[in-house]
C-alpha positions in Angstrom: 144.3 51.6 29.6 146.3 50.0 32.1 148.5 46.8 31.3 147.5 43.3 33.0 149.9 42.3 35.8 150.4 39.1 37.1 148.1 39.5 40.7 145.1 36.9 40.5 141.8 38.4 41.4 140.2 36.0 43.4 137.5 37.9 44.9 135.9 37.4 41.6 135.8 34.0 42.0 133.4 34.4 44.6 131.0 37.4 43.5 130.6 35.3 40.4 129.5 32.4 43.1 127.4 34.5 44.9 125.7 36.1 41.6 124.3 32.2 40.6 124.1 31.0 44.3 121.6 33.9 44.9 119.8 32.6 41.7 119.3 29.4 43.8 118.1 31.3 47.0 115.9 32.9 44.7 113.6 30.7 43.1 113.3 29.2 46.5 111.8 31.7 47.9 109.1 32.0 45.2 106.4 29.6 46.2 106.1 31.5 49.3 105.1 34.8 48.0 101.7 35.5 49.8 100.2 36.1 46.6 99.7 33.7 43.1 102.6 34.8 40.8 102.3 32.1 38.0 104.7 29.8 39.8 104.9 25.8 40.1 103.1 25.5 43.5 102.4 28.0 46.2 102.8 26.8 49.7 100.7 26.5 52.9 102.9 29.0 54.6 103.8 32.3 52.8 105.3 35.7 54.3 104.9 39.6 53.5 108.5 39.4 53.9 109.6 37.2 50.6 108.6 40.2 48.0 110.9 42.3 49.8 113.4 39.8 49.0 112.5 39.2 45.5 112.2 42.7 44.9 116.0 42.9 46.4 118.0 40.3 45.0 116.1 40.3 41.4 117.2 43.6 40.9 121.0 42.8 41.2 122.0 39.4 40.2 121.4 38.7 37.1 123.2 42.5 36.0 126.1 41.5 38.6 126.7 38.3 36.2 126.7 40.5 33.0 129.5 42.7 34.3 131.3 40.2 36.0 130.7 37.9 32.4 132.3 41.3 30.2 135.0 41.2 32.7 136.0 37.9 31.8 135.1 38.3 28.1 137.7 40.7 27.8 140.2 39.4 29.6 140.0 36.2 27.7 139.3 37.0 24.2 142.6 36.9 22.7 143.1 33.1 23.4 143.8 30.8 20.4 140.2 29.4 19.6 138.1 32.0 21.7 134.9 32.2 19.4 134.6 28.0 19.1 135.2 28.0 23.1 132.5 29.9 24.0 130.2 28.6 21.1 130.5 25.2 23.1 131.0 26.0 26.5 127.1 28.2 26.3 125.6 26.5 23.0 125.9 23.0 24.3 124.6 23.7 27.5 121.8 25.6 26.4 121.3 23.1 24.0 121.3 19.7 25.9 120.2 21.8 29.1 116.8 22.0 27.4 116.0 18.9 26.1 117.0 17.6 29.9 115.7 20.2 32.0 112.2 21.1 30.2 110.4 18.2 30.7 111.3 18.3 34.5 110.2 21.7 34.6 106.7 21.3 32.6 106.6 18.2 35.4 106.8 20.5 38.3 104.5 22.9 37.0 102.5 20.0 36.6 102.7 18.4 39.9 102.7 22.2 41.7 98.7 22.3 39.8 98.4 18.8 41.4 99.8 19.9 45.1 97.8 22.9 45.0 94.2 20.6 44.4 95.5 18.4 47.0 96.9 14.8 45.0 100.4 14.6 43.6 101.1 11.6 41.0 104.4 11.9 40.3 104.8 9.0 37.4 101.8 11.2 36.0 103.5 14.1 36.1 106.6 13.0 34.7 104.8 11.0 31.8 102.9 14.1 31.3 106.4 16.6 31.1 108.6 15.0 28.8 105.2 13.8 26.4 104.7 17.8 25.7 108.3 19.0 25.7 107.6 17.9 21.2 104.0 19.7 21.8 104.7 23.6 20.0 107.8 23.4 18.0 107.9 27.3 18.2 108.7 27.0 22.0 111.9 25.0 21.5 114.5 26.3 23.5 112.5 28.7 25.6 110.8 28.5 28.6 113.6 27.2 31.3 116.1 29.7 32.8 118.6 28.9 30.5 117.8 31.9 28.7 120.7 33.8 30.7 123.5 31.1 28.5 121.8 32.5 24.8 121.6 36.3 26.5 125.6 35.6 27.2 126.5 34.1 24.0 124.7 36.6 22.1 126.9 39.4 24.0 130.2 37.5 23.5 129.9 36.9 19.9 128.6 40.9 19.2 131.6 42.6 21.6 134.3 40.1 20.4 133.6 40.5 16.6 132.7 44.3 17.4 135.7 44.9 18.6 137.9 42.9 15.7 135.7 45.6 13.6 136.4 48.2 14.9 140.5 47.5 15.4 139.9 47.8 11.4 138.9 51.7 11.5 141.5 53.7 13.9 139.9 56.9 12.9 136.3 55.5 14.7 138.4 53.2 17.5 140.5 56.5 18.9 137.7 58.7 19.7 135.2 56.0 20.9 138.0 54.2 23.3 138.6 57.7 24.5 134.9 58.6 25.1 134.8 55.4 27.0 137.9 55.2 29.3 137.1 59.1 29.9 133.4 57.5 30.8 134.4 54.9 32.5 136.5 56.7 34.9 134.4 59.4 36.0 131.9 56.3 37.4 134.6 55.2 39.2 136.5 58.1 40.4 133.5 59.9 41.6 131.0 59.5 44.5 127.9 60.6 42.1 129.3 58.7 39.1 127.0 55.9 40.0 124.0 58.0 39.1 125.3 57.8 35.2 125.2 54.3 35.6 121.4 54.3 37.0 119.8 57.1 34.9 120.2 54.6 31.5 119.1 52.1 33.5 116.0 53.4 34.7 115.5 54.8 31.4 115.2 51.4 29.7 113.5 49.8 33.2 110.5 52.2 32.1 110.1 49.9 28.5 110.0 46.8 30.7 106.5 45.0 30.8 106.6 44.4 34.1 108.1 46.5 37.2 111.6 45.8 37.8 113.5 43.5 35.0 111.4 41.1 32.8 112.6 37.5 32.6 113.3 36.9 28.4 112.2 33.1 28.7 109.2 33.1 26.1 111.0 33.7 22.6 114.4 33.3 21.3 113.6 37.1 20.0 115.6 39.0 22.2 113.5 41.4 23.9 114.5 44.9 23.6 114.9 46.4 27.4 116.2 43.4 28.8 119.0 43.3 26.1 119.8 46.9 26.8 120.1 46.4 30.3 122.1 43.4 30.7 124.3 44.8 27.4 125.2 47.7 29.4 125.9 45.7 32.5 128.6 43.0 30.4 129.5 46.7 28.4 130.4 48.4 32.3 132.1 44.9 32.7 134.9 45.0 29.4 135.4 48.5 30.0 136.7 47.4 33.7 138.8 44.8 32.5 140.6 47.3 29.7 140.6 49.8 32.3 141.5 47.3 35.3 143.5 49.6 37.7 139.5 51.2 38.1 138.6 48.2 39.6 139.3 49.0 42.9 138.1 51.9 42.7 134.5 51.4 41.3 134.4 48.5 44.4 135.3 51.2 47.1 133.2 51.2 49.8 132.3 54.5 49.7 130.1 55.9 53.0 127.9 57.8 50.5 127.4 54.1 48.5 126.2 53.0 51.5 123.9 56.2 52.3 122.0 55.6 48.8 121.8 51.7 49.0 119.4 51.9 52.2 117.8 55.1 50.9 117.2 53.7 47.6 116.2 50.7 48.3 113.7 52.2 51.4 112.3 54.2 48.5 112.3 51.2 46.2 110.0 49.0 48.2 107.9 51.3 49.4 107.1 52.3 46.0 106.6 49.0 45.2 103.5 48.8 47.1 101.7 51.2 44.4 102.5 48.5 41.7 100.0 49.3 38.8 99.3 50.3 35.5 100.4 53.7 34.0 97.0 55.1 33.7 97.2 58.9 34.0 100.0 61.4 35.7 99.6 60.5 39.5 100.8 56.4 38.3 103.4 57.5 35.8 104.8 59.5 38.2 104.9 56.7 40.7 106.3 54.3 38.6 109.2 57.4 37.9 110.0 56.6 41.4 110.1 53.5 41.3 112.7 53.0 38.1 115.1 55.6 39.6 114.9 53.9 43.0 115.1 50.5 41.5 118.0 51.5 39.2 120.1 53.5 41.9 119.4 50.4 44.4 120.6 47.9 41.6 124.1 49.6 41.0 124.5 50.5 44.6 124.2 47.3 46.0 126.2 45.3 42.9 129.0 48.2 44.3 128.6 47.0 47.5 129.0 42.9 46.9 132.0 44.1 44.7 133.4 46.1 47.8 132.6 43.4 49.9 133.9 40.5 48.3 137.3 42.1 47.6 137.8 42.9 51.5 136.7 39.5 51.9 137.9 37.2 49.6 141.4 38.6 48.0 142.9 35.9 49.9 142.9 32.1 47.8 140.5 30.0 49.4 140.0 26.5 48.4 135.9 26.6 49.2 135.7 29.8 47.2 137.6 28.6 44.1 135.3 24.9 44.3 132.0 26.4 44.9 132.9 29.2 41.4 133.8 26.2 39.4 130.7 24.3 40.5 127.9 27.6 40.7 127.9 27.5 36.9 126.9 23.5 36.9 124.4 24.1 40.4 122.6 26.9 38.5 122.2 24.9 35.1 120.4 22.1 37.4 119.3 23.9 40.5 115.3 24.6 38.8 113.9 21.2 38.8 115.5 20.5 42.3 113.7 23.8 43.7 110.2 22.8 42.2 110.3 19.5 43.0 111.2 20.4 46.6 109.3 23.1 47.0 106.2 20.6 46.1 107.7 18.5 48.8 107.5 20.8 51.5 104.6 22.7 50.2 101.9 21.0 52.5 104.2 20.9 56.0 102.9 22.6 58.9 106.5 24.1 59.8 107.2 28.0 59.4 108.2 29.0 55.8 111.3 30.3 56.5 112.5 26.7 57.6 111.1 25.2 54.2 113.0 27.6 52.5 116.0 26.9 54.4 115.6 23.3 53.8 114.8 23.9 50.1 118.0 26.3 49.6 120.0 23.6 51.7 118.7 20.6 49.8 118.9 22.1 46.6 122.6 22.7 46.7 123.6 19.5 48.5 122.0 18.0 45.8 123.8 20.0 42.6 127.3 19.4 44.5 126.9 15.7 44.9 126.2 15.5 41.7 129.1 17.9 40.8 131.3 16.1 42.9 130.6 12.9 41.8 129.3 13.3 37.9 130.9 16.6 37.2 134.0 17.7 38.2 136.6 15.2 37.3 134.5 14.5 33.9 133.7 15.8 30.4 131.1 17.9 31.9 133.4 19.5 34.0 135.9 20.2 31.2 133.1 21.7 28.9 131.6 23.9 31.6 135.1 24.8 33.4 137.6 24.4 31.0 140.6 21.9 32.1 141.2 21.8 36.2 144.3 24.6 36.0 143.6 27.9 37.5 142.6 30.7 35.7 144.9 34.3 35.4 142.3 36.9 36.9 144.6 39.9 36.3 144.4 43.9 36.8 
C-alpha cells in the first residue's frame, strides 16, 4: 500500500462530472427510442440509433460512479465526523429529494400519457402528481432516481464500519489485505487483468431481470445483482485509493484496451438484437454472449474515460472543478427538467437529434442557473459540497 502524497488528482474531478453529466444525456435520449419502453412520453421523431446509445452509456456510468465514489470513500474516511457527514450529505438529499422531486415526476408521467393522446393540461397534471405522492405508503422513497444516493450510503456505512471491524482481528485483516493488494494489482499490471474484473461481472449480469443492469427504483429492498455489481465497482474503487500508485496504471491506455472496447462492444450490440427470454440452449447461449460482451465492454470503456480524463484533465481547470461541484446538484434535479422538456418538444416536426440536443442543452442550463444562483454560495451548496475549499485528491 503506497502512502498519499500531496499531488491533487484533478482528472477526477472531471470523470466524476462526466459519470452524472452522461446521466443527464441519458434520460434525454429515452423518449426517442423507436420502441414504447415504459417512459414519460415518446416522441414524434425516434431513431434506430438511440438503443445503441442506451445500450452504451447504461452499461458504464452508473459503475464508473461506484468506483470513483470507493475512491473517495477511502480517501476520506478518517476525517473527524465521517459517518454523520455522509449520513447528511446522502440521507437528506434522498430524503427531501423525494418529497420534491416525486410529484414532478408522477406529473410528467402524467402529462407524457396526456402528450401521447394528443392534450396536455399542465395544472391537471401537477394537481394530479403531488395529490398521489401520499397514495401507497409502501412506495415512499422509491420510484425517482434517487435510488443511486441510498445504493451509496448503504456502501459507505458497510465498507467504513467493515473496515473498523476488521482493524479489530489482525489475524483475518493480514491475509485478506494481502489477497486483495495481490488482486488488485494483477488487474492493473496486466493487459488481460481486465477480464477478472468482467468475468464476476457478467456472472452476476446473468441474475439481472432484465438484459444489461436493472434500475433498483421499485423497493427500498436492495436487490441482489445490482448490489453485487455496483459493490464490486465502489470495492475496485477503495482498493485503488489504498493502493493509489495503481492508479495510473489501471487508467493506461493500453492498445489491447482499445482492441476489446470496439470488439466488445461490436459483439455487445449486435447481440442485443436477439434480446429474449432464456427458453432453451440456443437463447441461454445468446444471452452468454451477451453478459461477457456487456461486461468486458463496461470495464473496457470505464478504463478508457479513466485514461482519457487523466491525459486530459491533470491540469486545474476552473470549468472542470465548477461543473464536479455542481453535477452532483444537476443530477439530483435534472429528471423533472428532462420529462418536462421532452413533453415540450415531443410533438415538433424537427429531427430528433436536435430535440435531444435542445433537451440536453436546456436541461443543464437550467440545473446551473439554479446552481449558480440558489445553490452554490448557500446551505445547499454546503450540504451537497461541503464548504467552498478544495478538496486533497491524493495518490
Amino acid at each position: 500500500m503506497s502512502n498519499p502524497s500531496q499531488q491533487r488528482l484533478y482528472y477526477l474531478d472531471a470523470v466524476r462530472a462526466l459519470a452524472l453529466l452522461l446521466g443527464v444525456i441519458f434520460h434525454a435520449s429515452l423518449s426517442f427510442m423507436p420502441m414504447f419502453i415504459g417512459w414519460a412520453v415518446m416522441d414524434i421523431s425516434t431513431s434506430s440509433a438511440v438503443p445503441v446509445f442506451v445500450l452504451i452509456s447504461h452499461c458504464f456510468r452508473m459503475v464508473l460512479f461506484f468506483l470513483i465514489a470507493g475512491f473517495f470513500t477511502r480517501m476520506t474516511q478518517y476525517r473527524s465526523g465521517y459517518i454523520a457527514s455522509r449520513l447528511k450529505r446522502l440521507g437528506i438529499p434522498f430524503i427531501l429529494g423525494w418529497f420534491a422531486l416525486r410529484p414532478l415526476l408522477l406529473s410528467g408521467w402524467i402529462m407524457g400519457s396526456q402528450s401521447m393522446q394528443g392534450d396536455v393540461a399542465i395544472d391537471e397534471g401537477l394537481m394530479q402528481g403531488f395529490s398521489q405522492l401520499f397514495d401507497d405508503s409502501t412506495a415512499w422513497f422509491t420510484g425517482t432516481h434517487l435510488w443511486f444516493l441510498y445504493y451509496l450510503l448503504m456502501f459507505t456505512v458497510v465498507a467504513v464500519i467493515g473496515h473498523q471491524l476488521l482493524s479489530q482481528v489482525p489475524r483475518l485483516k493480514q491475509p485478506l489485505t494481502q489477497f486483495a493488494d495481490a488482486g488488485i494489482a494483477t488487474i492493473c499490471n496486466a493487459w488481460w487483468g481486465i477480464f477478472l474484473l468482467a468475468l464476476p461481472c457478467a456472472v452476476i449480469l446473468w441474475f439481472m431481470q432484465n438484459w444489461g443492469i436493472d434500475t433498483p427504483d421499485k423497493t427500498l429492498t436492495p436487490d441482489w445483482p445490482v448490489t453485487a455489481l455496483y459493490g464490486l465497482s465502489f470495492m475496485v474503487g477503495w482498493l485503488l485509493q489504498r493502493n493509489s500508485h495503481l492508479l495510473i496504471t489501471f487508467s493506461r491506455l493500453r492498445w489491447q484496451t482499445v482492441v476489446l472496447a470496439v470488439v466488445a462492444t461490436a459483439a455487445c450490440v449486435w447481440v442485443a438484437r436477439h434480446e429474449g427470454y432464456v427458453v432453451d440452449m440456443r437463447s441461454a447461449l445468446v444471452k452468454v454472449a451477451f453478459v461477457c460482451s456487456y461486461a468486458l465492454m463496461m470495464w473496457t470503456i470505464i478504463v478508457l474515460v479513466l485514461g482519457l480524463c487523466r491525459r486530459a484533465f491533470s491540469q486545474p481547470r476552473r470549468w472542470v472543478s465548477y461543473l464536479s461541484d455542481a453535477s452532483y446538484w444537476l443530477y439530483l434535479v435534472h429528471l423533472p427538467v428532462v420529462i418536462w422538456l421532452q413533453i415540450a418538444v415531443a410533438e415538433l416536426a424537427l429531427f430528433w437529434w436536435l430535440k435531444w440536443l435542445m433537451i440536453c442543452l436546456g436541461t443543464i442550463a437550467i440545473s446551473l442557473l439554479l446552481y449558480h444562483t440558489l445553490v452554490r454560495s448557500t446551505c445547499i451548496g454546503e450540504l451537497l459540497n461541503g464548504k467552498r475549499k478544495s478538496q486533497v485528491l491524493t495518490h
